[in-house]
C-alpha positions, 0 to 999 in steps of 0.5 A, a space after each residue: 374219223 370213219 363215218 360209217 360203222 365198221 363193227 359190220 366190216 368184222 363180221 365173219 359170217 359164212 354168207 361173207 365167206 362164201 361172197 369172199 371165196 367166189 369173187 376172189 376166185 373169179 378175179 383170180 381166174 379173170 386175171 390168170 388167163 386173161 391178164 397172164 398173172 402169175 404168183 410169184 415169192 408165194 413160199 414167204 407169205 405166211 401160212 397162218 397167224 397175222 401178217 401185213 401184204 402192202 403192195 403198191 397200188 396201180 389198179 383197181 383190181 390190186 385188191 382181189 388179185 392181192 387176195 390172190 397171194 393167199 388161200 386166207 381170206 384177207 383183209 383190206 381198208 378201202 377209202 369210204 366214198 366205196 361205202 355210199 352205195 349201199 349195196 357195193 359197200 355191202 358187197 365190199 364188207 362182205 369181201 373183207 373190207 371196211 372204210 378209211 377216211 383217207 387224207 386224215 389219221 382215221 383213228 378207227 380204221 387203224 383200231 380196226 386193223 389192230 383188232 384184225 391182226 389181233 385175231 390172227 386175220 391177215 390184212 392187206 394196206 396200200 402204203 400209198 394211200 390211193 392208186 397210182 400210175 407209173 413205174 414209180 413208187 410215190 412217198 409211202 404212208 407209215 400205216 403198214 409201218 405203225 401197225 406192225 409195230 403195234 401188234 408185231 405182224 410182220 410186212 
């Protein structure tokens, strides 16, 4: 289980929307001109209710530039060691983000993301549970799978 709280990670408050908006922009920005990122398939992400984005996961930047996907605000677990630095996990949950205990079935953090998509906020999961390198996709987690059968977002 999710040592640290998480009912703080749903707060929706316009301080966290403002920090949401101006880091996702700057990444965005960041990674258009320095990186040549480019949005591709945008027309099949839904424009309003839940959904689900897993992406795979080779950079640290996979979640900002996910965010890019989107004009919503998205949602994202992340593993909690990023949650022991008070001020980074402030700024993490601030960016819609919340802890995941990884290498367990965190109970809490999948209630989370049921109650997430329940309020019709998108999130994004990683189904291989961490970063990766290479080309290759490694064995995915059923997560994104689970959940989507649980609320009935769409992947």
């Amino acid at each position: 289980m999710t040592k640290i709280d998480t009912k703080l990670a749903g707060k929706n408050s316009v301080s966290h929307r403002i920090t949401y908006f101006v880091v996702r922009n700057l990444v965005t920005i960041f990674c258009r001109t320095w990186c040549r990122m480019k949005v591709e398939g945008r027309e099949h992400v839904p424009a309003d209710g839940p959904f689900i984005l897993a992406p795979t996961h080779r950079s640290i930047l996979d979640t900002p530039i996910s965010s890019g996907s989107n004009t919503r605000r998205m949602r994202f677990m992340g593993a909690d060691k990023w949650w022991s630095n008070k001020w980074f996990g402030r700024l993490l949950t601030a960016c819609g983000g919340f802890p995941v205990s990884r290498g367990t079935a965190d109970r809490e953090a999948l209630r989370r993301c049921i109650e997430l998509l329940e309020e019709g906020e998108p999130l994004v999961m990683f189904p291989e549970g961490e970063r990766k390198s290479g080309p290759i996709v490694q064995p995915l987690f059923d997560g994104p799978a689970y959940i989507a059968a649980k609320t009935g977002a769409p992947i």
